[in-house]
Backbone atoms as SQL, in Angstrom:
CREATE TABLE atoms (id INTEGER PRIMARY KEY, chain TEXT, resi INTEGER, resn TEXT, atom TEXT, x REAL, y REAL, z REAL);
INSERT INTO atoms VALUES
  (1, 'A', 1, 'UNK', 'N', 18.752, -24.994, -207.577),
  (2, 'A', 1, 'UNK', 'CA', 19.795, -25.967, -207.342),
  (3, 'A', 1, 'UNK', 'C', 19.777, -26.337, -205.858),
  (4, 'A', 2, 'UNK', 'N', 19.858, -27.597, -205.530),
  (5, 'A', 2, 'UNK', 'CA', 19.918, -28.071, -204.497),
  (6, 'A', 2, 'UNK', 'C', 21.711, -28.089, -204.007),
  (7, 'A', 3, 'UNK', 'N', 22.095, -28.409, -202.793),
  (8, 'A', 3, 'UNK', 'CA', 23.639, -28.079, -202.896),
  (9, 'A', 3, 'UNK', 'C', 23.609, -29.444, -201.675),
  (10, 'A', 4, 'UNK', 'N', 23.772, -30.224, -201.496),
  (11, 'A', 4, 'UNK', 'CA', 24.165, -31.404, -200.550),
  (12, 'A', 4, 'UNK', 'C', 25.593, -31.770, -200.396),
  (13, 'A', 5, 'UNK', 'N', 25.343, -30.683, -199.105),
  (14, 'A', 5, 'UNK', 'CA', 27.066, -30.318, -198.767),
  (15, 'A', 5, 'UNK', 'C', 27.963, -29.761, -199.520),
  (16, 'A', 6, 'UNK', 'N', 29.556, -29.629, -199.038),
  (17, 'A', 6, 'UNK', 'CA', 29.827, -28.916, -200.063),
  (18, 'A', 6, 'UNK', 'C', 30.247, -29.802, -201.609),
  (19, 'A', 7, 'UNK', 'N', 30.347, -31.273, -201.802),
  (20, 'A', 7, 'UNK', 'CA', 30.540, -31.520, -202.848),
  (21, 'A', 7, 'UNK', 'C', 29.469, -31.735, -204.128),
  (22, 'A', 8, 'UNK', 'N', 28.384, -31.901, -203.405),
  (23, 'A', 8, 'UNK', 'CA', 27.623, -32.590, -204.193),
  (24, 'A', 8, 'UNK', 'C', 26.171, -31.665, -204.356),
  (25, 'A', 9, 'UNK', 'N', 25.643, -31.279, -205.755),
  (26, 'A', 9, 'UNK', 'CA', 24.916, -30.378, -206.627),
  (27, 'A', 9, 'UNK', 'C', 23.772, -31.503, -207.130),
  (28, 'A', 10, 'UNK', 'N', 22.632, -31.101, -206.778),
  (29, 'A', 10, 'UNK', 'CA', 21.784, -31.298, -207.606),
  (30, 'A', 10, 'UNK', 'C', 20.498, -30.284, -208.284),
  (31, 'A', 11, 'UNK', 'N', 20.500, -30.251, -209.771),
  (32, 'A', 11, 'UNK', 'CA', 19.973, -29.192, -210.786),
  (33, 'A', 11, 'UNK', 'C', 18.678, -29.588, -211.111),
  (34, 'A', 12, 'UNK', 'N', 17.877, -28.818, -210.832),
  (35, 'A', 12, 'UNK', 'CA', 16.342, -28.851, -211.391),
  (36, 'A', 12, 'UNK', 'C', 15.528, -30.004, -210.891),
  (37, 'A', 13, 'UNK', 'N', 15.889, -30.605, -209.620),
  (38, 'A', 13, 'UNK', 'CA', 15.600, -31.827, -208.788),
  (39, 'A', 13, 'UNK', 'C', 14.001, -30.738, -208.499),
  (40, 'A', 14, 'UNK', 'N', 14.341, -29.612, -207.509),
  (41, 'A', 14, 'UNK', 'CA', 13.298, -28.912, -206.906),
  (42, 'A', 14, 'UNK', 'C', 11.964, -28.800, -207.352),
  (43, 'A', 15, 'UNK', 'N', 12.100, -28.279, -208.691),
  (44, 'A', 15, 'UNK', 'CA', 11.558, -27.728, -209.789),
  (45, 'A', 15, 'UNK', 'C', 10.325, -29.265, -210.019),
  (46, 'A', 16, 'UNK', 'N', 11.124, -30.632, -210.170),
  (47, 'A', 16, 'UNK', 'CA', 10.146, -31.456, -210.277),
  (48, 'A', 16, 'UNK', 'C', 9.704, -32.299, -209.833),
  (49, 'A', 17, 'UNK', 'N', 9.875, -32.272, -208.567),
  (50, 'A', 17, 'UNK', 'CA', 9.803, -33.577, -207.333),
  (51, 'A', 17, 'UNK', 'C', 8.866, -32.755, -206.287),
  (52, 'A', 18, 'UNK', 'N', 8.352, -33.979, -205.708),
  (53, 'A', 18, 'UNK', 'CA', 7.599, -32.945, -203.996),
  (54, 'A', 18, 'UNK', 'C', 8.402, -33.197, -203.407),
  (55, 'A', 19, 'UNK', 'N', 8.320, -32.674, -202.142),
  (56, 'A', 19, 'UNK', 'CA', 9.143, -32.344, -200.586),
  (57, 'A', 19, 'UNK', 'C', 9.752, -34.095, -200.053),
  (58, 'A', 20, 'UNK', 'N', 9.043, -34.652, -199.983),
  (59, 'A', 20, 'UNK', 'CA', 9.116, -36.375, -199.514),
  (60, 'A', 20, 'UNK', 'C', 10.001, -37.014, -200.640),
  (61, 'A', 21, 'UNK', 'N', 9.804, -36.865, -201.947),
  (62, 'A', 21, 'UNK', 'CA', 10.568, -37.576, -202.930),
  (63, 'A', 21, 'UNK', 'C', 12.304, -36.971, -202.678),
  (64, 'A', 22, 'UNK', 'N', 11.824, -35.583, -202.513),
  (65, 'A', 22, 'UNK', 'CA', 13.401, -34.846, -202.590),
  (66, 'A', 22, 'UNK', 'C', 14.233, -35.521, -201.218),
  (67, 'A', 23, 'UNK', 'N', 13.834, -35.681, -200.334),
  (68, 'A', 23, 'UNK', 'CA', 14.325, -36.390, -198.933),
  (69, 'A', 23, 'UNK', 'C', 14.963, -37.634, -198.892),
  (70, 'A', 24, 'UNK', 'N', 14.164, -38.497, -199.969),
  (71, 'A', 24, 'UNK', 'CA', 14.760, -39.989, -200.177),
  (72, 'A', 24, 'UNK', 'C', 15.581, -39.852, -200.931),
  (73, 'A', 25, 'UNK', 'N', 15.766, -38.886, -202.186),
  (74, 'A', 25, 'UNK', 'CA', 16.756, -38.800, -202.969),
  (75, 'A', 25, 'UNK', 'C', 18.428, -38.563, -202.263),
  (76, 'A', 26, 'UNK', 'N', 17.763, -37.846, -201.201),
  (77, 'A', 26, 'UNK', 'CA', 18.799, -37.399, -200.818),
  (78, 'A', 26, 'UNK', 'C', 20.117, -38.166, -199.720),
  (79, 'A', 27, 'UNK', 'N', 18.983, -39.150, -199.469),
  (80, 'A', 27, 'UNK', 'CA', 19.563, -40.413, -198.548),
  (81, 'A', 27, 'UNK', 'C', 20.004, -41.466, -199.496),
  (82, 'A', 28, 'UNK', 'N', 19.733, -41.280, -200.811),
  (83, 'A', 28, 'UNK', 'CA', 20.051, -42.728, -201.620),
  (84, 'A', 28, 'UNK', 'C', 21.494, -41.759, -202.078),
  (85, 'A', 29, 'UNK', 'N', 21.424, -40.333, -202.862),
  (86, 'A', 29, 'UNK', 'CA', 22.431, -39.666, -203.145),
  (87, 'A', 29, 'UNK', 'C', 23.797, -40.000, -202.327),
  (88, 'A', 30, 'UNK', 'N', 23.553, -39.131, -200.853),
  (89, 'A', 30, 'UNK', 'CA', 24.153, -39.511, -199.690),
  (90, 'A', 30, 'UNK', 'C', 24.819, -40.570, -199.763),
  (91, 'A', 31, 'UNK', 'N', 24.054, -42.083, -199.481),
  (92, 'A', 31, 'UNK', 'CA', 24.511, -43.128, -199.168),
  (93, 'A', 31, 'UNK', 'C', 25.376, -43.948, -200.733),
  (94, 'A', 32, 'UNK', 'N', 24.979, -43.358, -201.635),
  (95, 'A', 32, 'UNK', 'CA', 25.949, -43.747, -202.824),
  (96, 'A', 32, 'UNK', 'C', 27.191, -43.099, -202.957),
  (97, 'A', 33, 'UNK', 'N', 27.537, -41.853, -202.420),
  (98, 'A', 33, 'UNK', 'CA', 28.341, -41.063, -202.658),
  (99, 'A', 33, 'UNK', 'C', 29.708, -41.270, -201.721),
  (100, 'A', 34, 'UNK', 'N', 29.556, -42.282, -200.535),
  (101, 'A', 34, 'UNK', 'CA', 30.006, -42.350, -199.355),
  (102, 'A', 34, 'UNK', 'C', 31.010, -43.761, -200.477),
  (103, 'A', 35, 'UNK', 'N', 30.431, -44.522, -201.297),
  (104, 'A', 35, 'UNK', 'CA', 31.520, -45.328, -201.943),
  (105, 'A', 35, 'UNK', 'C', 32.002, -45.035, -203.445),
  (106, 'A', 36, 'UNK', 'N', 31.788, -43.682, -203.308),
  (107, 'A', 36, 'UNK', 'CA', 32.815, -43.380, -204.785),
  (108, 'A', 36, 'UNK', 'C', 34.221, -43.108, -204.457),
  (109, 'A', 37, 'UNK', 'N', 34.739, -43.156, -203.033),
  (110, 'A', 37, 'UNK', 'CA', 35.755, -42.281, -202.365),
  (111, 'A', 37, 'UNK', 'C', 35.770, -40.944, -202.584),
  (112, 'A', 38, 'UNK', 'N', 37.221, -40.835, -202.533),
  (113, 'A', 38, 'UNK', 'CA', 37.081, -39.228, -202.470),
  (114, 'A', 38, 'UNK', 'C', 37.200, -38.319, -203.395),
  (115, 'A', 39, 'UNK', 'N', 35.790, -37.922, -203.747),
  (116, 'A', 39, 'UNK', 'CA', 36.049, -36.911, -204.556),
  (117, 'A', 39, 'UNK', 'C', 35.614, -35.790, -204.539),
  (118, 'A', 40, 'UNK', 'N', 36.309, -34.917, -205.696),
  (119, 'A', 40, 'UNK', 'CA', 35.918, -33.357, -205.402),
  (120, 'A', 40, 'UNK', 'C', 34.636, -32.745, -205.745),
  (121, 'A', 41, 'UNK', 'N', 33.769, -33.168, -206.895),
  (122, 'A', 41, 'UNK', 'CA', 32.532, -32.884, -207.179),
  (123, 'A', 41, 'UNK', 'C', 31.615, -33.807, -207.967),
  (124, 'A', 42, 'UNK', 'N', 30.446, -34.244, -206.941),
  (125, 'A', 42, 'UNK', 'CA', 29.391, -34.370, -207.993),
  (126, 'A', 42, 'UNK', 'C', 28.212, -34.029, -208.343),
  (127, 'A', 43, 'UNK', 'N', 27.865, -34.149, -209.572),
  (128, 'A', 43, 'UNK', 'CA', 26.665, -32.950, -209.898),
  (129, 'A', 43, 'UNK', 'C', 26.062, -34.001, -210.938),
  (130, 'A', 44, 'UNK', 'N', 24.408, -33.652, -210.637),
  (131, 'A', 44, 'UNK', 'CA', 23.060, -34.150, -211.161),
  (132, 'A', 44, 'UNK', 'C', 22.437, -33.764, -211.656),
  (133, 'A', 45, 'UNK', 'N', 22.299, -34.144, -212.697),
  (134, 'A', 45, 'UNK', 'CA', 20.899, -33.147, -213.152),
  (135, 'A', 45, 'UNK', 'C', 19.487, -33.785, -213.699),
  (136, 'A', 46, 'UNK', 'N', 18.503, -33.403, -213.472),
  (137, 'A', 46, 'UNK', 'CA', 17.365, -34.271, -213.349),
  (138, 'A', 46, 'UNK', 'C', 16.683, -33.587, -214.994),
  (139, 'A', 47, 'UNK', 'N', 16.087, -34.280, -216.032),
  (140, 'A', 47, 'UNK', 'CA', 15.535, -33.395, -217.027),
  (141, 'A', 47, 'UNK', 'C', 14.318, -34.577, -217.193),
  (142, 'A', 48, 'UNK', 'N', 13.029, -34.026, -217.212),
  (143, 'A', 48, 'UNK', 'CA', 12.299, -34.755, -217.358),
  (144, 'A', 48, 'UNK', 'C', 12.061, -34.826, -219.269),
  (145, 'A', 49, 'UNK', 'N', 11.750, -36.221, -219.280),
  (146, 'A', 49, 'UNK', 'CA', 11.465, -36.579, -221.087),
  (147, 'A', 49, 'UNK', 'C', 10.193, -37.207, -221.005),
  (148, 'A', 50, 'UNK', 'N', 9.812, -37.230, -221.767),
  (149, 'A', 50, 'UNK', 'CA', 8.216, -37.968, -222.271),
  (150, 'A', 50, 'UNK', 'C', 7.350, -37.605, -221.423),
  (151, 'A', 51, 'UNK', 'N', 7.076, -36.280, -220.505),
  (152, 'A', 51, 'UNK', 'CA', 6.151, -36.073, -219.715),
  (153, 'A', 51, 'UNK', 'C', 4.647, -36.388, -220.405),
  (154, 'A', 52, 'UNK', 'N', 3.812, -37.266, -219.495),
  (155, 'A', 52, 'UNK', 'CA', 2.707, -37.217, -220.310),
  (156, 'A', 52, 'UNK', 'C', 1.423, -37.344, -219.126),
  (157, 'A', 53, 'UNK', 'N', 0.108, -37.521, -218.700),
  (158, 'A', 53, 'UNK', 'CA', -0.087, -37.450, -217.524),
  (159, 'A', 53, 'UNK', 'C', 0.000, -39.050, -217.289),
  (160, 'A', 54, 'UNK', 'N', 0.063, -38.771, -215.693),
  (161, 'A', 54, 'UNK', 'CA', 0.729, -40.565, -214.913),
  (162, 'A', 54, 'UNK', 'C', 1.822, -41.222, -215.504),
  (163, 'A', 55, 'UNK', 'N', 1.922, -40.373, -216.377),
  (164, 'A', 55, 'UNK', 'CA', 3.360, -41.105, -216.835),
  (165, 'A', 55, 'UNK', 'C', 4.510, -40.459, -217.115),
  (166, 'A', 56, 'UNK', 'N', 5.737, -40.448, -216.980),
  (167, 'A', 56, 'UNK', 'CA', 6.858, -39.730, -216.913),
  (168, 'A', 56, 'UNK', 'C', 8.377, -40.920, -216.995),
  (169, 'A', 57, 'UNK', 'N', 9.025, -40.330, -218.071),
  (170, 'A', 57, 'UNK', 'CA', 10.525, -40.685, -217.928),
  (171, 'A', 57, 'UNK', 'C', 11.140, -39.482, -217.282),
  (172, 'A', 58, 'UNK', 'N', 12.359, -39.820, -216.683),
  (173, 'A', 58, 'UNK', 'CA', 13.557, -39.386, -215.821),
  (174, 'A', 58, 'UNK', 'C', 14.669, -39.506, -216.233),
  (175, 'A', 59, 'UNK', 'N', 15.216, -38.392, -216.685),
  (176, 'A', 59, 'UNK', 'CA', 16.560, -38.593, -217.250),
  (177, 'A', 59, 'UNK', 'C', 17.735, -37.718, -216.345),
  (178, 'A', 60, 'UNK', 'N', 18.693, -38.960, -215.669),
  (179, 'A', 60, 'UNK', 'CA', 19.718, -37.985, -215.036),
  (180, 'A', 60, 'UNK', 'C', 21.103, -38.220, -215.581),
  (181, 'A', 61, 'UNK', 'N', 21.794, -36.922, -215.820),
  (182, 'A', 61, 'UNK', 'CA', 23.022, -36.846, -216.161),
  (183, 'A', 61, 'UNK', 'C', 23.434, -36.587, -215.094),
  (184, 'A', 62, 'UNK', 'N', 25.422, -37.371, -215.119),
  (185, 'A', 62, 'UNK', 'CA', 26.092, -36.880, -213.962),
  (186, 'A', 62, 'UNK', 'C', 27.221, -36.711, -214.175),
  (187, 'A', 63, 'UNK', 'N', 27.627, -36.365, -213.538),
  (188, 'A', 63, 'UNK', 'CA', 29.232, -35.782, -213.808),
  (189, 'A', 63, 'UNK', 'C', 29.810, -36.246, -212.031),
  (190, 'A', 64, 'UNK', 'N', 31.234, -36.627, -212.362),
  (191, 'A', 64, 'UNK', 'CA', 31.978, -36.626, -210.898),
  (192, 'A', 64, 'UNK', 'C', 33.396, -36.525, -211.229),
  (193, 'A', 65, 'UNK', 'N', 33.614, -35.761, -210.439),
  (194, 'A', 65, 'UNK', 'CA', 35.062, -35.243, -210.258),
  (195, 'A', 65, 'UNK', 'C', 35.904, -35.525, -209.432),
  (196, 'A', 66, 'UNK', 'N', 37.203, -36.568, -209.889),
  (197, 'A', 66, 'UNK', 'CA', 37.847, -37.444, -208.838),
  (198, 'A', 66, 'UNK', 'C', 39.385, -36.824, -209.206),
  (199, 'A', 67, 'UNK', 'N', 40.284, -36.288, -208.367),
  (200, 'A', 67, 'UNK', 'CA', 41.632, -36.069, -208.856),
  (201, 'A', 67, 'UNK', 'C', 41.725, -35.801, -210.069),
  (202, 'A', 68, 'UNK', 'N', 41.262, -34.790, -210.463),
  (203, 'A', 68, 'UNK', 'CA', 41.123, -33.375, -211.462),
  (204, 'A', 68, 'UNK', 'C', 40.932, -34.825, -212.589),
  (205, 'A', 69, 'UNK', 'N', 40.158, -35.833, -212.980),
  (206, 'A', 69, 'UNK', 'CA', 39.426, -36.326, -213.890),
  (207, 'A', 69, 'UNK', 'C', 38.198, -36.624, -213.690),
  (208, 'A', 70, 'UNK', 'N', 37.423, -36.349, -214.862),
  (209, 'A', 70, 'UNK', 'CA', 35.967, -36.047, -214.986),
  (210, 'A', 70, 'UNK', 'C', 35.395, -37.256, -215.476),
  (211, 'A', 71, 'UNK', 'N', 34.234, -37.626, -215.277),
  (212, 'A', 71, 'UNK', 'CA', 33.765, -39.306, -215.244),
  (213, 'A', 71, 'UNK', 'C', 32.344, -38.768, -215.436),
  (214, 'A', 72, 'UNK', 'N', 31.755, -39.219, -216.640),
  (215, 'A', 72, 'UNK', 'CA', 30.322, -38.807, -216.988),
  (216, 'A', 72, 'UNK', 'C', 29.279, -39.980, -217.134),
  (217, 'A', 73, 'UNK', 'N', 28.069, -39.955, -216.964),
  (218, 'A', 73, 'UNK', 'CA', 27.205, -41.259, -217.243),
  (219, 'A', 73, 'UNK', 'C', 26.000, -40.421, -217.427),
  (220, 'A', 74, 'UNK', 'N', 24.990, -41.638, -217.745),
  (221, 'A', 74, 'UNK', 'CA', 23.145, -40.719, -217.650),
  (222, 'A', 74, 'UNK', 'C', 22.894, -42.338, -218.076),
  (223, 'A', 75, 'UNK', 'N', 21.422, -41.758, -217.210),
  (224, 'A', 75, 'UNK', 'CA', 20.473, -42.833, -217.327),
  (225, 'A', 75, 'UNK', 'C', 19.168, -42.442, -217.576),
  (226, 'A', 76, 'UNK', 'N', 18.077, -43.083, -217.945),
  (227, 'A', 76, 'UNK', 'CA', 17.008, -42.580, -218.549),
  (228, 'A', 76, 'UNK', 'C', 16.199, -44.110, -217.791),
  (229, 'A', 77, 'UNK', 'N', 14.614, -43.729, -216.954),
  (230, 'A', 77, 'UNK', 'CA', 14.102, -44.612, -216.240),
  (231, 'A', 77, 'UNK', 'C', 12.794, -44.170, -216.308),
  (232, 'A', 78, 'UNK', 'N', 11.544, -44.517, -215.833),
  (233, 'A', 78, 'UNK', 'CA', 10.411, -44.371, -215.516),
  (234, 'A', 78, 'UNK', 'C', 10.230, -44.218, -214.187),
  (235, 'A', 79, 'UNK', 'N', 11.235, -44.684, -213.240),
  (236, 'A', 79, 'UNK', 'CA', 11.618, -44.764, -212.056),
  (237, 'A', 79, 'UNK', 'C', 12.552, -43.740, -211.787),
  (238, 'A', 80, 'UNK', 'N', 12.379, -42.674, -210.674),
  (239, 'A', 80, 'UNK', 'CA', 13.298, -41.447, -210.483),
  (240, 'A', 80, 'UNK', 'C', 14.431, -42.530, -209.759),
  (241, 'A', 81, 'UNK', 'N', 14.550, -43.466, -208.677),
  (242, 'A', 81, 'UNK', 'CA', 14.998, -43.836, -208.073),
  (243, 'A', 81, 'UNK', 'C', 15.716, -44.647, -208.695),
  (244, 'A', 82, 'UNK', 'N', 15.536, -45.395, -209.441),
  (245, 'A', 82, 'UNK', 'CA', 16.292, -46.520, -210.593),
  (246, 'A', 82, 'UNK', 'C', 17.190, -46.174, -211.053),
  (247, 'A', 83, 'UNK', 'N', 16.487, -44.420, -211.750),
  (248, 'A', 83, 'UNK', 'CA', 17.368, -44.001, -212.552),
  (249, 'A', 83, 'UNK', 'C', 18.863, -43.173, -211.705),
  (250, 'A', 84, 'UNK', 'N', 18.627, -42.804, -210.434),
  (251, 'A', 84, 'UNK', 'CA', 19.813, -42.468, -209.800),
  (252, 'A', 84, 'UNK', 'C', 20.714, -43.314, -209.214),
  (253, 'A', 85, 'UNK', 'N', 20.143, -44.582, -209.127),
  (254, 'A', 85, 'UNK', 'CA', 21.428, -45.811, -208.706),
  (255, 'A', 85, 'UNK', 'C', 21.682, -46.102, -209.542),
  (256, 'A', 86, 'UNK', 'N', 21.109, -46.182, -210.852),
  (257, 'A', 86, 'UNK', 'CA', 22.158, -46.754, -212.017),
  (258, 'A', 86, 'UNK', 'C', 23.416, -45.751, -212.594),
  (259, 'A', 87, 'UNK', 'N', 22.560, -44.088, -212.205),
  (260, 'A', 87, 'UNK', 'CA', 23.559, -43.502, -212.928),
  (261, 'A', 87, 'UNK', 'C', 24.697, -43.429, -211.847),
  (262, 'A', 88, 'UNK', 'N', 24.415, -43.489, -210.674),
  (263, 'A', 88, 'UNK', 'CA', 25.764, -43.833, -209.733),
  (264, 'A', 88, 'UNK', 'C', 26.382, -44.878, -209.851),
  (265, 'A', 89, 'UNK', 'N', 26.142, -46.171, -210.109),
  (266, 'A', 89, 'UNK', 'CA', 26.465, -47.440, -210.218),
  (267, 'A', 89, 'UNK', 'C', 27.073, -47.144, -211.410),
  (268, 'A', 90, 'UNK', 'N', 26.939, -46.527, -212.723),
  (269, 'A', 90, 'UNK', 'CA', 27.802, -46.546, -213.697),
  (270, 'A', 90, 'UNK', 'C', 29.380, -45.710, -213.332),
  (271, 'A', 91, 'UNK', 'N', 28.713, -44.322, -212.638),
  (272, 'A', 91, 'UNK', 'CA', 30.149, -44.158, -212.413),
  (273, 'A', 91, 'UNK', 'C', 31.203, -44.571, -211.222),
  (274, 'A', 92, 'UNK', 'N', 30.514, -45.399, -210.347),
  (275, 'A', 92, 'UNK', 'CA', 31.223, -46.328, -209.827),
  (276, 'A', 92, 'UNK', 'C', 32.343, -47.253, -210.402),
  (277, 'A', 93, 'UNK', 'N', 31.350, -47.778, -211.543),
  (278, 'A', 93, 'UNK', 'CA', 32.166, -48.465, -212.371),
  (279, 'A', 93, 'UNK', 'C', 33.674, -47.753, -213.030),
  (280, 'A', 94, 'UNK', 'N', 32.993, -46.856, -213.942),
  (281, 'A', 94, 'UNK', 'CA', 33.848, -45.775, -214.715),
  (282, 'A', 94, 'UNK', 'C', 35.390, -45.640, -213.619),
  (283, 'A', 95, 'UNK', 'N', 34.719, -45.568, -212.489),
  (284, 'A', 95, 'UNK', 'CA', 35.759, -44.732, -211.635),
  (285, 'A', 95, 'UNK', 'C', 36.624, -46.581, -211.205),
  (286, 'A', 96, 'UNK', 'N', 36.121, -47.307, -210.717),
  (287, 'A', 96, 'UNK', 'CA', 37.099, -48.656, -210.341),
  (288, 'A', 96, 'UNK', 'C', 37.576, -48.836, -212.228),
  (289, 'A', 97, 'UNK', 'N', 37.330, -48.728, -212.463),
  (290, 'A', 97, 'UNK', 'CA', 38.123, -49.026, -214.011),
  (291, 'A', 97, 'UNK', 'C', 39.104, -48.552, -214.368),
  (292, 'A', 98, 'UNK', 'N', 39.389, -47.192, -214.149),
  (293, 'A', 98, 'UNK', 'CA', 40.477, -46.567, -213.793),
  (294, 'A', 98, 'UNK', 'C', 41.595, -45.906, -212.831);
């Protein structure tokens, strides 16, 4: 588990990324997290699907925790990076909706 700061968790990122991928993740993470306001936890989890060679889907589930309510999304991409702004961008949404 990766731990980026104290709110924010990311699960099994390590396990399947190199050193350089994990760095950008962590600046796109970062810089998405700065407009969810304030909240108490969010957590990622990376599960790879359709591994096959040169080719790979990315599936991230997320969870965020805003004033003791829980706000869930996942996205599924070919793109690691795609797939983590959309699944932030959904709970962006989730979260201005309510």
């Amino acid at each position: 588990m990766i731990q980026l700061g104290e709110k924010i968790n990311l699960k099994d990122f390590k396990d399947n990324l190199e050193p350089g991928e994990i760095t950008i993740l962590k600046k796109i993470i970062g810089n998405q997290a700065n407009h969810l306001g304030e909240f108490t936890k969010l957590s990622l989890h990376l599960k790879s699907v359709h591994k096959k060679e040169k080719s790979q889907k990315y599936q991230i589930n997320a969870q965020l925790e805003i004033n003791n309510a829980l706000y869930e999304a996942e996205s599924t991409n070919f793109n690691l990076f795609f797939a983590i702004n959309e699944v932030l961008d959904k709970l962006k949404t989730e979260v201005n909706r309510n």
